[in-house]
N, C-alpha and C positions, 0 to 999 in steps of 0.2 A: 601176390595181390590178395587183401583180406577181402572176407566177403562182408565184412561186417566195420562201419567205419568207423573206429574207436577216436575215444579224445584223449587218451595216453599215448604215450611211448613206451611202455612197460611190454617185455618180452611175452610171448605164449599166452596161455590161458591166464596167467596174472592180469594182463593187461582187458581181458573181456571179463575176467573177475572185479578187475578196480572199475568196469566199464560198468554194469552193473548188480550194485551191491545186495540190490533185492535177491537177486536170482545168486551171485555169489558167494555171500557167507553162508549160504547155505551147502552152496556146491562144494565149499570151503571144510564147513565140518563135517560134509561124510568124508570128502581124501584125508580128515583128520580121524577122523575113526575109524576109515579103512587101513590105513597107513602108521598108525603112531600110537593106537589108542592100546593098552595094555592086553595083549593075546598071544595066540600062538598062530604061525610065523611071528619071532621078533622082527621090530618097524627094520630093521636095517634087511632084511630077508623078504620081507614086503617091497620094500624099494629097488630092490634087486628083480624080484618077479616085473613088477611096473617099468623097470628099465627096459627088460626084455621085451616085453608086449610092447612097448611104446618103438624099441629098435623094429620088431615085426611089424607093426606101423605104418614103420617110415616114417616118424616122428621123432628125429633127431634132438630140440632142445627139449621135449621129456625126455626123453630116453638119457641125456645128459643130466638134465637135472634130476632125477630119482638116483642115476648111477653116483650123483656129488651127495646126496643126503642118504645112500644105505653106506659107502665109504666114509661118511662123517662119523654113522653111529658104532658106539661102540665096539673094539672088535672088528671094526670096518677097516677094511684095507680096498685102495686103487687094483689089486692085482686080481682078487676075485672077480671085483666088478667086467674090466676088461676082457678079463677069461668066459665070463659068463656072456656078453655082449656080444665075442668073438666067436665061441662054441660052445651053448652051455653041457653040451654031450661028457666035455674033455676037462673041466671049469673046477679050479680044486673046491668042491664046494659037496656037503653031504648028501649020502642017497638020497634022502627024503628031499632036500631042496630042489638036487635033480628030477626030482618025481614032481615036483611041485613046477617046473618051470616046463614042466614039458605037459603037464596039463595044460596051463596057462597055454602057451602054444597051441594046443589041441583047441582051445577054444575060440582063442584068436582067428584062427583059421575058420573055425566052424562060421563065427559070425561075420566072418568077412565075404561067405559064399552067396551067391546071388542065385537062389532056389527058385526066387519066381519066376 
């Protein structure tokens, strides 16, 4: 049940992004320049990380949807995705990625703790 009552049918955050635009294209172009914007992690290793945070979540269509656009880019393959999703410990993917998904995790965690 949303909490928020939209006048689209568009999936996930799209649909509270087409809901509104003021607050959207903006939310629109940081995941466009967190995501895609020329750096280091390449965008398809970016979307991998997002996959994973979003699978620690519990936000299955990100976690889908980042895991279909780091498999899109470049070099992207279905099997890392999966591997990474499934374990990123075991995941045929570089040390440094490994290091990078398991920060990402540390953090995750971190802010999901209820300290107050």
């Amino acid at each position: 049940m949303p909490h928020i009552a939209l006048d689209n049918d568009l999936p996930g955050i799209s649909g509270l992004m087409a809901h509104r635009p003021d607050t959207g294209g903006p939310l629109g172009d940081l995941a466009n320049a967190l995501l895609r914007a020329p750096s280091s992690p390449a965008p398809g290793e970016r979307e991998l990380i997002a996959a994973h945070v979003s699978r620690l979540n519990g936000t299955e269509f990100c976690a889908s949807s980042h895991g279909a656009f780091a498999a899109a880019q470049p070099a992207g393959d279905q099997e890392p995705v999966g591997a990474v999703l499934a374990d990123p410990g075991t995941a045929p993917v570089s040390g440094r990625l490994r290091a990078l998904l398991s920060v990402a995790a540390e953090i995750q965690s971190a802010a999901r703790r209820d300290d107050a």
